[in-house]
C-alpha positions in Angstrom: 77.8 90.1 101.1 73.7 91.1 101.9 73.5 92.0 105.4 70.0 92.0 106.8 69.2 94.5 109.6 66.4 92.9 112.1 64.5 94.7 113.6 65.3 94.9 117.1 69.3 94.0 116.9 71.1 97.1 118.4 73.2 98.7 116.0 76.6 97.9 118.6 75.9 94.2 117.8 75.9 94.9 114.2 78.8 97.5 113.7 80.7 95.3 115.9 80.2 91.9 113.3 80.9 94.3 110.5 84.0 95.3 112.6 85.5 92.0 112.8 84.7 91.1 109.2 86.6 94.0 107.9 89.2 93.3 110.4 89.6 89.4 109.1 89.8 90.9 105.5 92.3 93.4 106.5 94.3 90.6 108.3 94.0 88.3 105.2 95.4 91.0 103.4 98.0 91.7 105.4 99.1 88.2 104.9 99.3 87.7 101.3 101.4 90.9 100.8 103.6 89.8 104.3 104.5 86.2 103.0 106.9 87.1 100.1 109.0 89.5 101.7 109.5 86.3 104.7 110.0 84.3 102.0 112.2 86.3 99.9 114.1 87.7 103.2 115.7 84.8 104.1 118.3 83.9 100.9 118.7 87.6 100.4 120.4 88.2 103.9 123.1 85.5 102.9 124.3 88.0 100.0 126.3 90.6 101.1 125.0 93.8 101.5 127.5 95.6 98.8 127.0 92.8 96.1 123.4 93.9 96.4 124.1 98.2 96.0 126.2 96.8 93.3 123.7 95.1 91.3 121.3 97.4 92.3 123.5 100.1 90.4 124.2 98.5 88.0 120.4 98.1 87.2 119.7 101.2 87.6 122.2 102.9 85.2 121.6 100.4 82.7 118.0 101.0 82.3 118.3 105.1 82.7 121.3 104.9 80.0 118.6 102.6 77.4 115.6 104.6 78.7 117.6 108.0 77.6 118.8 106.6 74.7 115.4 105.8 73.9 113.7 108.9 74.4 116.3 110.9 72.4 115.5 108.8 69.6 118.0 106.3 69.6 116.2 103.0 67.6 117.9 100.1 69.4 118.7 96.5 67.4 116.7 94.0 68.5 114.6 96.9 70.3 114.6 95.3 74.2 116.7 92.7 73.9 119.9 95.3 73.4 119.3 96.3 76.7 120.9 92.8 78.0 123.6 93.6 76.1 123.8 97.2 77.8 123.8 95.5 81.1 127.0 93.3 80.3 128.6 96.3 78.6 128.1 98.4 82.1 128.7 95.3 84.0 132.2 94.5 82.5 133.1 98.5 82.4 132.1 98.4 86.1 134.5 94.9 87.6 137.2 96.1 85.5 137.0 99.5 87.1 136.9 97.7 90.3 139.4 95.5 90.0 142.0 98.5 89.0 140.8 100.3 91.9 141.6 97.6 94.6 145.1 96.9 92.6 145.6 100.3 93.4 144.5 100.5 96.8 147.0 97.6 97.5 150.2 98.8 96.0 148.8 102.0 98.2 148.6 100.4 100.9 151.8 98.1 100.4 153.4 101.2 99.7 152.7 102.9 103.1 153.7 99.9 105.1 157.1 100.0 103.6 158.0 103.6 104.9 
């Protein structure tokens, strides 16, 4: 954008138009990076808030475990693909570990109401 200075126009006048112009821009911007977390925040507060950490870990030690693996040398097959197939692995260790842990909790819990 040229901007002309005339001569004559007070420099509060002109500081002030170049104000608001920033000020549009910024709001503008503000916007574009506002409008996907509105739209992404309304179908992620139907899932509950441990299914997300849960995922979320799961993520995370997936890729550090293949990242690792990776920089110690390890040559994956299929090089990027494997790591879908060290997500299920983790995946499948994980829900079995949490479904023994809540068969346990139960019989614990059973256990204590009996005595």
């Amino acid at each position: 954008m040229a901007v002309r200075v005339r001569a004559g126009v007070p420099a509060a006048v002109l500081s002030r138009a170049l104000g608001s112009i920033a000020r549009a821009q910024g709001c503008a911007y503000r916007d574009a990076t506002w409008n996907p977390r509105r739209i992404v925040h309304r179908p992620l507060s139907r899932v509950p808030e441990n299914t997300i950490k849960f995922v979320v870990g799961l993520l995370l030690t997936s890729f550090g475990c293949f990242w690792g693996a990776e920089g110690a040398g390890v040559d994956w097959p299929g090089d990027e693909l494997s790591l879908l197939a060290v997500i299920a692995f983790f995946g499948l260790v994980s829900l079995v570990l949490v479904r023994a842990l809540r068969r346990k909790r139960t019989i614990l819990v059973t256990a204590g109401a009996e005595a």
